[in-house]
C-alpha positions in Angstrom: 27.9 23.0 -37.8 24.1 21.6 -37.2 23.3 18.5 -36.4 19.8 17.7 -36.5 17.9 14.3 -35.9 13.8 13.9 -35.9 11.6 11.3 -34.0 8.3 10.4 -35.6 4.4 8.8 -34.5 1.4 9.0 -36.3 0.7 11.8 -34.3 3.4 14.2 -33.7 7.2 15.3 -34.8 10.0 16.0 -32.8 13.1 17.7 -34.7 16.1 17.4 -31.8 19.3 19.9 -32.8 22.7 20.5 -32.0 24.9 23.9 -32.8 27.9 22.4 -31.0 26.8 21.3 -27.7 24.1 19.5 -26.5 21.1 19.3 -28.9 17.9 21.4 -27.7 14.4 20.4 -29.4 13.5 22.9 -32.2 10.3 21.4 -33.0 7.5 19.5 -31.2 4.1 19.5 -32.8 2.2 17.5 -35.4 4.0 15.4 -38.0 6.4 17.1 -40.5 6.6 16.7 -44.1 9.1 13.4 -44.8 10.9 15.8 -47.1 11.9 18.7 -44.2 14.8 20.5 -44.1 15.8 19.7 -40.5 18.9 22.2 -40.5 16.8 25.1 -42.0 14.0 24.4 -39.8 16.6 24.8 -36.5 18.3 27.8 -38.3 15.4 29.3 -38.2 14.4 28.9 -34.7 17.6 31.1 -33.7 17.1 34.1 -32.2 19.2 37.8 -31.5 19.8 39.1 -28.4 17.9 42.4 -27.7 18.2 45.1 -24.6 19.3 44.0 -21.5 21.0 40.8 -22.5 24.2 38.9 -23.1 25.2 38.8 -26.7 24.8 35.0 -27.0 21.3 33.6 -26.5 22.2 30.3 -24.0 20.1 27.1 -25.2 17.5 25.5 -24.0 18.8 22.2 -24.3 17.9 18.9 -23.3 19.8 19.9 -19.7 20.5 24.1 -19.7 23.9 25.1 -18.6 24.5 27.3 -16.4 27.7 28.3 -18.0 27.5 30.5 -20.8 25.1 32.7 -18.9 21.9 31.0 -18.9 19.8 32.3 -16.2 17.2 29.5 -15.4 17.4 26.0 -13.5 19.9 23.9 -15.1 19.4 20.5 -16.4 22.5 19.2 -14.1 23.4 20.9 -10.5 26.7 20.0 -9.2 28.5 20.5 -6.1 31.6 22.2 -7.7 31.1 25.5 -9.3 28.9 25.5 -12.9 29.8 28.8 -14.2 33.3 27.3 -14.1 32.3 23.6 -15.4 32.9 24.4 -19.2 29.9 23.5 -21.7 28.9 20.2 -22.9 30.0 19.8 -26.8 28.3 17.1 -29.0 30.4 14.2 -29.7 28.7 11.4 -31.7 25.4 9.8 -32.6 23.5 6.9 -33.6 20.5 6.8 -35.5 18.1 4.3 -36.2 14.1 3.5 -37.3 13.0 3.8 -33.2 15.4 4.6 -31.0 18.3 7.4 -31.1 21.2 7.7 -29.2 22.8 11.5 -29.2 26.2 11.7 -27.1 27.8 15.2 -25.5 31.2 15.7 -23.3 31.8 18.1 -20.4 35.6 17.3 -20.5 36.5 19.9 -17.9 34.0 17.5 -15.2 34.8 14.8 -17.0 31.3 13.5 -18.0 29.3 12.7 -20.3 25.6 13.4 -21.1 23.9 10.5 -23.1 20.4 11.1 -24.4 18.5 7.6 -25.1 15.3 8.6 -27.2 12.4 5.4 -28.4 9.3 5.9 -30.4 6.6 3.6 -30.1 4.9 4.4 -33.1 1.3 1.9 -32.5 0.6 4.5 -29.1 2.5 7.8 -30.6 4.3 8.0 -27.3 8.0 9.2 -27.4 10.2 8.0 -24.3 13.1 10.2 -23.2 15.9 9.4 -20.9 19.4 10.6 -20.1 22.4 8.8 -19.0 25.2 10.7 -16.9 28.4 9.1 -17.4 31.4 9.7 -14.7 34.6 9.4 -17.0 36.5 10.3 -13.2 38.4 7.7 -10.9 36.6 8.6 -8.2 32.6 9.0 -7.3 31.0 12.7 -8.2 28.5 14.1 -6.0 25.4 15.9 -8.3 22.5 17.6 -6.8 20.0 17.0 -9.5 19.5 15.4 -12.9 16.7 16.0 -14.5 15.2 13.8 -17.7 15.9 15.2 -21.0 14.2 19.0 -20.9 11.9 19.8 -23.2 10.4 23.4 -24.4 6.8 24.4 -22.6 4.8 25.4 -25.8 4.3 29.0 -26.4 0.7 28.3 -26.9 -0.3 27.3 -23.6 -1.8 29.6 -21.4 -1.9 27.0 -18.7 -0.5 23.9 -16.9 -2.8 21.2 -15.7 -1.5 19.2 -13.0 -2.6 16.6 -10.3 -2.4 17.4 -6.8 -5.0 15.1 -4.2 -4.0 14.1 -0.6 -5.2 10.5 1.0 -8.8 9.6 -0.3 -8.5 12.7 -2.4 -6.2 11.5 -4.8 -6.1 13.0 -8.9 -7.5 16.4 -7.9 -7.0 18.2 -11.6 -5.6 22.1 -10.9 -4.9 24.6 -13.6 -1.6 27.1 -13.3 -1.0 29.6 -15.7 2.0 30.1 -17.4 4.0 33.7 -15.9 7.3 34.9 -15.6 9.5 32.7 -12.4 8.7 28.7 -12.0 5.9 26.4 -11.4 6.9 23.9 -8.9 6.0 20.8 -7.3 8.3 17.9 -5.3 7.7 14.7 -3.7 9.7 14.2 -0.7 8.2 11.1 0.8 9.6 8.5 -1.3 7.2 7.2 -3.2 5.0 8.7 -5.8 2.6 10.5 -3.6 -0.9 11.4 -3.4 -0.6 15.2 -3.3 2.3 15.3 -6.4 1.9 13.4 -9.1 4.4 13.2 -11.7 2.9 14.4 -15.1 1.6 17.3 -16.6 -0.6 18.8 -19.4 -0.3 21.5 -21.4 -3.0 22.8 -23.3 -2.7 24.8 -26.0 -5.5 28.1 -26.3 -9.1 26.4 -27.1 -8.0 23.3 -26.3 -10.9 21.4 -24.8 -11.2 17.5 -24.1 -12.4 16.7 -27.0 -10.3 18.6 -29.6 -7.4 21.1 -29.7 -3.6 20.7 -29.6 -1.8 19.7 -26.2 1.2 18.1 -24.6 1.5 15.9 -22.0 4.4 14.6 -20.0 4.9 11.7 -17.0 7.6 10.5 -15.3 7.5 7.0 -15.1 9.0 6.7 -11.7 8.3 5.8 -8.0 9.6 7.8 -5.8 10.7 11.2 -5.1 10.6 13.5 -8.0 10.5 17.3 -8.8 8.4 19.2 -11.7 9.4 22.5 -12.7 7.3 24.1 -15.4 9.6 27.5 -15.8 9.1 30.8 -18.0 12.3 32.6 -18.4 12.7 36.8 -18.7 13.2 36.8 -22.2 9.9 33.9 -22.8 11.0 31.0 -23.4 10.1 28.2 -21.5 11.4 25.0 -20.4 9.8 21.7 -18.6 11.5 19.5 -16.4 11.5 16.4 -14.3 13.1 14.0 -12.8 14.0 11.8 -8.9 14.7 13.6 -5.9 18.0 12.6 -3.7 18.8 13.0 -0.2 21.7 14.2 0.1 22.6 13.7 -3.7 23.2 11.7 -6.8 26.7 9.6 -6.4 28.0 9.0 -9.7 30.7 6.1 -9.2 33.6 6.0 -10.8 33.7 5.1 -14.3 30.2 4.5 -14.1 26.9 6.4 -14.8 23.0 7.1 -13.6 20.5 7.1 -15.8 17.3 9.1 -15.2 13.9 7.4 -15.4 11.7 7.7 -18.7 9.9 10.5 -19.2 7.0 10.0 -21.4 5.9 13.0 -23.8 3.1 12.8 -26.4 1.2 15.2 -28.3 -2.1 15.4 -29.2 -4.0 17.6 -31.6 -7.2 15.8 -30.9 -7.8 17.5 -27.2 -7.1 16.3 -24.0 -8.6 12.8 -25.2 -6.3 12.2 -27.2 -3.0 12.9 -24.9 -4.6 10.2 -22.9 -4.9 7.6 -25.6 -1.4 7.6 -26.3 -0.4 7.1 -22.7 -3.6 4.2 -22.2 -2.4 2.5 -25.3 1.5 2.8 -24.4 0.8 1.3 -21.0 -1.6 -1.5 -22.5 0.9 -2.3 -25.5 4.2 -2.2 -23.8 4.4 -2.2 -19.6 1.4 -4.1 -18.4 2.4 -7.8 -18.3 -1.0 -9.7 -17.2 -0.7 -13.2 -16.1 -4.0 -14.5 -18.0 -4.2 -12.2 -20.5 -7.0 -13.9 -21.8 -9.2 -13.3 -19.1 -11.1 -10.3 -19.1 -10.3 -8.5 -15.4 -11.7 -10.3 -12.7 -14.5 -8.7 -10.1 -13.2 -8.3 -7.2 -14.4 -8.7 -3.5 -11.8 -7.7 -0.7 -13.0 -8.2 3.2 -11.2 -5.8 4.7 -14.7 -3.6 5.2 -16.4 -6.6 6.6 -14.5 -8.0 8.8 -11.1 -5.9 9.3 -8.6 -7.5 11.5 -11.1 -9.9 12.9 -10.7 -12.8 10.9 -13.2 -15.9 12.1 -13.3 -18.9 9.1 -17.2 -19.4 9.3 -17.8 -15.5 8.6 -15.1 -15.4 5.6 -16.6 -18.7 4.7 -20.0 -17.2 4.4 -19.1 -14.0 2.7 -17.8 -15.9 -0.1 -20.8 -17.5 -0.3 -22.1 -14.7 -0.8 -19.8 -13.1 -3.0 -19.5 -16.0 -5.0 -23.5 -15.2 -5.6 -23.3 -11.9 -6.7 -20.6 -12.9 -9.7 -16.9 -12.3 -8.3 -14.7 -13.8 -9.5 -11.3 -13.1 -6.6 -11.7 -13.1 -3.1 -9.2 -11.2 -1.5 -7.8 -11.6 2.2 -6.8 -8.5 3.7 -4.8 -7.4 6.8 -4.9 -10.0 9.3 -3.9 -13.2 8.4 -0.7 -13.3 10.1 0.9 -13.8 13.5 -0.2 -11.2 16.0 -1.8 -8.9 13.6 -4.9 -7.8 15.9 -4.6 -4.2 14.9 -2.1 -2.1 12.8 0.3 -1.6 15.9 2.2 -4.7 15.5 3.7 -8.0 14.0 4.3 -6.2 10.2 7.2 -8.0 9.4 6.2 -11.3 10.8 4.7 -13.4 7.8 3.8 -16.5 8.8 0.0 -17.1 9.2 -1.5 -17.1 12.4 -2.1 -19.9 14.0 -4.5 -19.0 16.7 -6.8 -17.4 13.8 -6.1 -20.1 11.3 -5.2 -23.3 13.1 -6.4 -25.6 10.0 -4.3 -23.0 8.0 -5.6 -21.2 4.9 -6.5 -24.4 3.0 -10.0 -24.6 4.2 -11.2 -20.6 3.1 -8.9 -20.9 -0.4 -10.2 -24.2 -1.0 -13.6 -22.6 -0.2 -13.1 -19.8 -2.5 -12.0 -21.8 -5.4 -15.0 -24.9 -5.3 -17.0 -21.7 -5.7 -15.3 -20.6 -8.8 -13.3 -17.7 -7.7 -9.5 -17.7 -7.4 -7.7 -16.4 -4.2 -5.9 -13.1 -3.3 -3.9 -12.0 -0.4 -2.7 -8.5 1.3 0.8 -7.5 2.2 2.9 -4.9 2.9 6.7 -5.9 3.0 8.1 -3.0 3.0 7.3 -1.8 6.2 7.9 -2.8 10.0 6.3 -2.7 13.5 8.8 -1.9 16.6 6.3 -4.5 18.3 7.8 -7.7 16.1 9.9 -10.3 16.0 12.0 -9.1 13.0 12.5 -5.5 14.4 13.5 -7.1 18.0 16.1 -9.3 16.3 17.2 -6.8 13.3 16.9 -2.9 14.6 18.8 -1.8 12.1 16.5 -2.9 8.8 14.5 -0.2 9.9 15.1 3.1 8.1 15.7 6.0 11.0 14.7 4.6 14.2 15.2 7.7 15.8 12.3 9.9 13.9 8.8 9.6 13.9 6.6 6.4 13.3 3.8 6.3 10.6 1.0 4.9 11.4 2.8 2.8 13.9 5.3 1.6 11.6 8.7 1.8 9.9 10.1 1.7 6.9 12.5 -1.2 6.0 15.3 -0.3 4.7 15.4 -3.4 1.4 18.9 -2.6 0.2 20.4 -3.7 3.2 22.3 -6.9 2.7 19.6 -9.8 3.6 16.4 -7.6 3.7 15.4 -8.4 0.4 16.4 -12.1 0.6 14.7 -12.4 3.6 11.1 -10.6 2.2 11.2 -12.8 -0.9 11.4 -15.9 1.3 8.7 -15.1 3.3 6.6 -14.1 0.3 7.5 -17.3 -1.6 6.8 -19.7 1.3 3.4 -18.1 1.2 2.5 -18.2 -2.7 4.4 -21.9 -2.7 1.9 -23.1 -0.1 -1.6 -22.1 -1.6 -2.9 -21.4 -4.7 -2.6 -17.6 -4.5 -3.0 -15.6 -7.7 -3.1 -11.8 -6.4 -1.3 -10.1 -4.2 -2.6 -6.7 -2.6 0.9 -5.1 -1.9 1.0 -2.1 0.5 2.5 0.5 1.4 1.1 2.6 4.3 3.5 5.6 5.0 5.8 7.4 3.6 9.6 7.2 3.5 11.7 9.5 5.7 14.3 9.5 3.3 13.5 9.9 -0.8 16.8 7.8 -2.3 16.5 5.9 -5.7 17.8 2.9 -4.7 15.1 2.0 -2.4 12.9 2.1 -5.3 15.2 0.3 -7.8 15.5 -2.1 -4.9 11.6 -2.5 -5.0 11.7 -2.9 -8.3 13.9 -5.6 -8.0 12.2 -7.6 -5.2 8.9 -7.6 -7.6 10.5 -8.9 -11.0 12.2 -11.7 -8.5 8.8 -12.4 -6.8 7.1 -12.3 -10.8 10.1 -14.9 -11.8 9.2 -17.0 -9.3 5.5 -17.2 -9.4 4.5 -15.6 -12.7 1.0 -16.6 -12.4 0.4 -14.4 -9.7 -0.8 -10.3 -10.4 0.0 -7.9 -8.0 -1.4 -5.3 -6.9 0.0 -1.5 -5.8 -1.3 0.2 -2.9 -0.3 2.8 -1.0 -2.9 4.2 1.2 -4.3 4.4 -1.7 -3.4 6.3 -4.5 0.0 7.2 -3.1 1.8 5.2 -5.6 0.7 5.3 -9.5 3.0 6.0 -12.1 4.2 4.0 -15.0 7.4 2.5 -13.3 5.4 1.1 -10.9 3.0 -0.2 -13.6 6.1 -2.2 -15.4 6.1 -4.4 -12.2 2.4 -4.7 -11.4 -0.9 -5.2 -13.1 -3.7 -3.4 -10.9 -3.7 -0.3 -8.8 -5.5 1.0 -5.5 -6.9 4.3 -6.5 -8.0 5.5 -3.6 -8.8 4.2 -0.1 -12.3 6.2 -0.5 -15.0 4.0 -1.8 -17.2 7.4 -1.2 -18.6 6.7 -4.9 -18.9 10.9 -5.2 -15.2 11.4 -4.2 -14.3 7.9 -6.6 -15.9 9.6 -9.8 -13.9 12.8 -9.7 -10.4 10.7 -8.6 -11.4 8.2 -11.2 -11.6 11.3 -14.2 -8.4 13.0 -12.7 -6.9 9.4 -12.9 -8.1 8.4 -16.2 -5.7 11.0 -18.4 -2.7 8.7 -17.9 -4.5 5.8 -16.2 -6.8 3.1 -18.4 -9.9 1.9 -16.7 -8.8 -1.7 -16.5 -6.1 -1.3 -14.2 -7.9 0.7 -11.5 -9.6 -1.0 -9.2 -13.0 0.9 -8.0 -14.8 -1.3 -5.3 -18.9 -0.5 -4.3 -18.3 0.4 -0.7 -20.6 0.0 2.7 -24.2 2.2 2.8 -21.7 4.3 4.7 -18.5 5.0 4.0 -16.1 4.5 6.1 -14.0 7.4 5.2 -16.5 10.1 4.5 -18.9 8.8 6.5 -21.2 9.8 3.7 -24.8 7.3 2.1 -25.1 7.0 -1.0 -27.5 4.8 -3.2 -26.4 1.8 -3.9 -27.1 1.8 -7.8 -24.6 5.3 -7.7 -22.1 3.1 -5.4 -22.3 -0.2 -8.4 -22.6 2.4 -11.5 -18.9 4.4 -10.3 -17.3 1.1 -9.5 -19.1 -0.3 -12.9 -17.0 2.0 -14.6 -13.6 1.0 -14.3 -12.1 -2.4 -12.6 -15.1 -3.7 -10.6 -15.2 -4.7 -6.9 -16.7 -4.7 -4.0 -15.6 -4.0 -0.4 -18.5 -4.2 2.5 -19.9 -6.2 4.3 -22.4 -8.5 2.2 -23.9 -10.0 5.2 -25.8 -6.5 5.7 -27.3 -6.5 2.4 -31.0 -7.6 2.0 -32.6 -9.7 -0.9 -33.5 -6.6 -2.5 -29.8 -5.2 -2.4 -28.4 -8.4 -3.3 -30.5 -8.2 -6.8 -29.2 -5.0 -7.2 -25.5 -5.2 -7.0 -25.8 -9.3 -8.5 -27.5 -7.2 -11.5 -24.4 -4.6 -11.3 -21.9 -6.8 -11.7 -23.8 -8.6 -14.9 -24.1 -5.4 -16.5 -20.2 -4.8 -15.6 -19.3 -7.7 -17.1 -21.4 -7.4 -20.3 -19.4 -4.3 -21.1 -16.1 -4.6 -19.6 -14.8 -5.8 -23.0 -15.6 -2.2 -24.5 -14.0 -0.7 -20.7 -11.0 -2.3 -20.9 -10.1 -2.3 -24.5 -11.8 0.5 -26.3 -10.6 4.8 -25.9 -11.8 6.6 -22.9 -13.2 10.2 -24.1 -13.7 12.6 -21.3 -16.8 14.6 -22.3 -17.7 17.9 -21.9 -20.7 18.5 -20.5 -22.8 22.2 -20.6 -23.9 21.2 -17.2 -21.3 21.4 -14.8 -23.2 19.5 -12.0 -22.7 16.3 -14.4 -19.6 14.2 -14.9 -19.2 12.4 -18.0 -17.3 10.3 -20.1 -17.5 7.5 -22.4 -16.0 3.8 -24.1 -15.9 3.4 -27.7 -14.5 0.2 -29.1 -15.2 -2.0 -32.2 -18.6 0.1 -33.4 -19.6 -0.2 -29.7 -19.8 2.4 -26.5 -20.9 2.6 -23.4 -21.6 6.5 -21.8 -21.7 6.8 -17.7 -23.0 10.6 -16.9 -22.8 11.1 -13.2 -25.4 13.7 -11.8 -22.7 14.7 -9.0 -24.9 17.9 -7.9 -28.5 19.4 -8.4 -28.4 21.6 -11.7 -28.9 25.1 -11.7 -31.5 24.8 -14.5 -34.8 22.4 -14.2 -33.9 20.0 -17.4 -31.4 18.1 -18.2 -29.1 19.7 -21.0 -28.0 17.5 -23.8 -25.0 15.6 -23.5 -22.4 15.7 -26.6 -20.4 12.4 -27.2 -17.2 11.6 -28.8 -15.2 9.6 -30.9 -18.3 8.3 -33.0 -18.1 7.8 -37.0 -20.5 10.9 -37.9 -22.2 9.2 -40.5 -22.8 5.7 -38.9 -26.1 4.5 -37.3 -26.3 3.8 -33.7 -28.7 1.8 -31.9 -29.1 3.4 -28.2 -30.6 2.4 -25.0 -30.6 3.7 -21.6 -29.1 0.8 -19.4 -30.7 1.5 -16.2 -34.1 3.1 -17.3 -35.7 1.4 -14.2 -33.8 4.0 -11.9 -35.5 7.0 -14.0 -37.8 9.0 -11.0 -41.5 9.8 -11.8 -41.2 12.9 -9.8 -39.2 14.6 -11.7 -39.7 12.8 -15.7 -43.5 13.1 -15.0 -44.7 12.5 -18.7 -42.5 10.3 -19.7 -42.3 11.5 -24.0 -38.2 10.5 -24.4 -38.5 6.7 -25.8 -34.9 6.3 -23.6 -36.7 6.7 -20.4 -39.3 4.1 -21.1 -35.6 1.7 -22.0 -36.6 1.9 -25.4 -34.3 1.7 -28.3 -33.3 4.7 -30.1 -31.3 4.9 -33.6 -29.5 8.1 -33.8 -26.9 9.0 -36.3 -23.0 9.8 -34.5 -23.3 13.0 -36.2 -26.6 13.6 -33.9 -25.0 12.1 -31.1 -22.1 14.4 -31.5 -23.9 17.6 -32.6 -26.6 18.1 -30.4 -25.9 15.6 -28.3 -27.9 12.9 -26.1 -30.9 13.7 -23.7 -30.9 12.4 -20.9 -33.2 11.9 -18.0 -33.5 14.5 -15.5 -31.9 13.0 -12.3 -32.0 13.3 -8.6 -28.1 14.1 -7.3 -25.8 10.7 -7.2 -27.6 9.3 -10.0 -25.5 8.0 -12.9 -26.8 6.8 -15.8 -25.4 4.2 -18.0 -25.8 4.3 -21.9 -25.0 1.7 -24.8 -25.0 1.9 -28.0 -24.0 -0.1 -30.8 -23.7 0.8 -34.9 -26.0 -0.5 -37.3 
């Protein structure tokens, strides 16, 4: 008999079905007629064994079997034998509007495979997860659970996925599909900067801006694997899930559940993948604090002044902050107890009293009389050998015998009292000043990649949120190094990159931006040179790439002249004129005909704003036209270059384009989209800034 059960967006159809065991997807694509035959549509996806095979086809189910002769990765890997472990056969299921619930029993292991499927139907995002329930008296050792598989479409040609390392993080790579596996793992723990969880699939002449294509993430923060895999006979299968060391331990008469793995189609490009993962995040993980504030401008002094922490200098560089329009100020590594350099003390939070003997009070209340609320850095999960806490609790720290990272240690937070003890620390902290961001850290990774210390993470923030719920948090992780939507349900900013080289930040920023809205990442205007590239840039390139997502800045202001000052105090007014449009309007990727530029643009409400990064000289002498997105064709738009002023004479010498001159220029969104915008020629690490509003 077939069972067959659908899940439905706006956007896209997926048609789950059982012939007896667990239920394989037979459909995912663009929405189906309400009237579909669901059992002839899985009938018909059944196929007969040719040459060279078994004479039963195995499925590709939610989690492949190894028993019955199927030849790829299974779904489940246990420690006993699986040709032996008997198939899983469907037992019951439960159906409603947004959420289904399909159940299947292995009773020779004596489990039981749940699969927990949501629709959001506002974002078009379908959420997948799979519960493994040990019916045994005893705990069962498993090697790997992976979320529920789903098919790779037969369309695709290629996989895009993220690869990056620290302050290269988002680094887009194409993989086509072949016969064997696509892999990639994260080992260290935490998401990671070189393997990010998620995945596109494109179908053929797919593009950014139109097409058919799949994506899928795994909302989780720590280990994980990704195997894209094309089987002998061509069918292909996709699956993720967390990485265990040395396995998954079941208990008895109890169950794991996998994290969510988010899949969305799209059959408006690579745009439009992204919109339902932007507005998932926005409608249903984030949880801001003043969600009626637009997101503040940050300025963090860990550039200026790095462990050297004197009151009159912080003092003045609020000042000065406070001048140029931010609206935090963020105290970075430092502020407690011994904390001269990143050898020692992590693990000691209480402040400092050589460095602060008044206490904070006098820079906080500094910060606030100016306007701007206060923020401070952490990183609690980690500890120095040269510290109070490790000298009087050894054992917190996670393998003492193996190497330090950056001359620290992991601690080890579901160890009876760690936790307890971090959340005091924290709270005595945020209960003594009023703190309203934290910057929480995470400098190494872990030399061990179990769940629980993630779950245990997780844990510690929703405790710290419960406890002081006006207070956003930030994740870092040298970086980049941990970004993913689990992370995301327990914090409300991220650290894209420790690279505030504005070149490198505009290609992490696009990598970033097809799972990641702009709101959430924090992109600071760095130093005249960068501290990690050791590269100079102009300044107006440095405030237009920071601009262009959540603003700050991260130098030292006291090295900026009057001239300098005008320019980022006008950057940040611009930054804030738009930010409405950033961080609640669609982000559309564009595809430019000159590879040496970069562009994308914000459409919200009738409004957009268009940032088109010159990232290289051109191989031809003019500019080439730049197509935009996501406009109504037949509406009027009022356009203006933003930063005309920055337009060079040398190489615009008669000056005939109205938009150079910061003239207004009424262009129909069919125009716009057609042939496109012209735009200045431009001298490398130029970006220029367009708005436009209908008429």
């Amino acid at each position: 008999m077939t069972n067959c059960w659908r899940l439905d967006t706006p956007c896209q159809t997926m048609v789950l079905a059982s012939f007896g065991g667990l239920p394989e997807c037979v459909y995912w694509a663009g929405p189906l007629p309400s009237g579909e035959d669901l059992v002839a549509l899985a009938d018909s996806t059944r196929m007969a064994p040719t040459g060279g095979m078994l004479d039963v086809i195995s499925p590709v189910s939610i989690s492949p079997e190894n028993s019955g002769g199927f030849m790829g990765a299974p779904g489940l890997a246990r420690r006993v034998n699986t040709y032996s472990a008997g198939w899983f056969e469907f037992s019951e299921a439960e159906d409603s509007d947004n959420r289904l619930h399909i159940w299947a029993r292995n009773t020779p292991s004596l489990l039981d495979y749940e699969l927990i499927a949501e629709v959001d139907a506002t974002s078009g995002m379908i959420v997948l997860r799979a519960r493994v329930h040990n019916l045994h008296q005893s705990e069962q050792a498993v090697d790997w659970i992976a979320a529920p598989v789903l098919p790779g479409p037969q369309g695709s040609d290629e996989i895009i996925a993220f690869s990056g390392r620290w302050c290269g993080e988002f680094q887009v790579e194409r993989h086509g599909w072949k016969a064997g596996g696509y892999l990639r793992e994260s080992r260290e723990g935490r998401t990671s900067h070189t393997d990010f969880p998620g995945v596109l699939m494109p179908l053929r002449g797919c593009t950014e801006t139109g097409g058919e294509a799949y994506g899928l993430h795994l909302g989780w923060s720590g280990g994980h694997r990704l195997l894209a895999e094309e089987l002998p006979c061509g069918r292909r299968q996709v699956q993720m899930g967390a990485l265990v060391w040395p396995c998954h331990e079941i208990p008895a008469e109890g169950y794991y559940e996998t994290p969510p793995l988010y899949a969305t189609y799209s059959a408006e490009g690579l745009n439009g993948v992204s919109h339902s993962y932007h507005q998932y995040l926005r409608n249903n993980l984030l949880n801001y604090t003043h969600p009626e504030r637009p997101r503040p401008v940050h300025y963090n002094c860990w550039e200026a002044v790095y462990f050297d922490h004197d009151l009159d200098v912080l003092l003045d560089l609020a000042d000065r902050a406070a001048a140029l329009g931010v609206e935090r100020f963020v105290l970075d590594d430092g502020w407690f107890k011994g904390r001269d350099d990143d050898t020692s003390s992590l693990g000691d939070w209480e402040l400092d009293l050589h460095k602060w003997p008044g206490g904070l009070s006098p820079l906080v209340d500094h910060v606030n009389n100016l306007g701007m609320t206060f923020g401070i850095w952490f990183e609690p999960e980690m500890i120095n050998e040269d510290s109070d806490l490790f000298r009087a609790h050894p054992e917190w720290a996670m393998d003492v015998a193996g190497p330090e990272g950056r001359q620290q240690r992991v601690m080890d937070i579901t160890l009876p009292g760690v936790a307890d003890y971090l959340f005091e620390k924290i709270d005595a902290v945020l209960g003594a000043y009023p703190i309203e961001y934290i910057k929480w850290d995470h400098n190494r990774a872990l030399p061990a990649h179990a769940p629980v210390q993630v779950t245990a993470l997780y844990a510690l923030l929703e405790r710290i949120r419960a406890a002081h719920p006006m207070v956003e948090i930030e994740s870092c992780a040298s970086g980049g190094a941990r970004i993913d939507f689990g992370i995301l349900a327990h914090t409300q900013r991220v650290w894209l990159s420790d690279s505030n080289d504005a070149h490198a930040r505009a290609k992490i920023q696009r990598g970033a931006s097809y799972f990641f809205p702009p709101e959430i990442t924090g992109s600071h205007v760095g130093p005249k040179v960068c501290h990690t590239s050791g590269r100079i840039l102009p300044l107006a390139f440095r405030s237009s790439i920071a601009g262009a997502r959540a603003m700050g800045m991260e130098m030292d202001l006291r090295e900026l002249d009057e001239s300098d000052m005008a320019v980022l105090g006008s950057a940040v007014a611009r930054f804030k004129a738009r930010r409405e449009v950033l961080h609640t309007g669609r982000l559309h990727r564009l595809e430019s005909a000159d590879p040496a530029v970069l562009a994308e643009m914000h459409v919200q409400d009738g409004h957009f704003v268009v940032f088109a990064a010159q990232m290289d000289a051109s191989r031809q002498q003019l500019a080439r036209p730049l197509r935009l997105a996501g406009l109504e064709p037949d509406a009027l738009y009022a356009v203006r270059l933003e930063n005309w002023a920055e337009v060079p004479g040398v190489m615009n010498r008669v000056g005939q384009n109205p938009l150079v001159a910061g003239e207004e220029v009424v262009l129909s969104g069919a125009a716009l989209m057609g042939r496109g915008l012209q735009l200045p020629n431009a001298f490398p690490d130029t970006c220029w800034t367009v708005n436009g509003a209908k008429i």
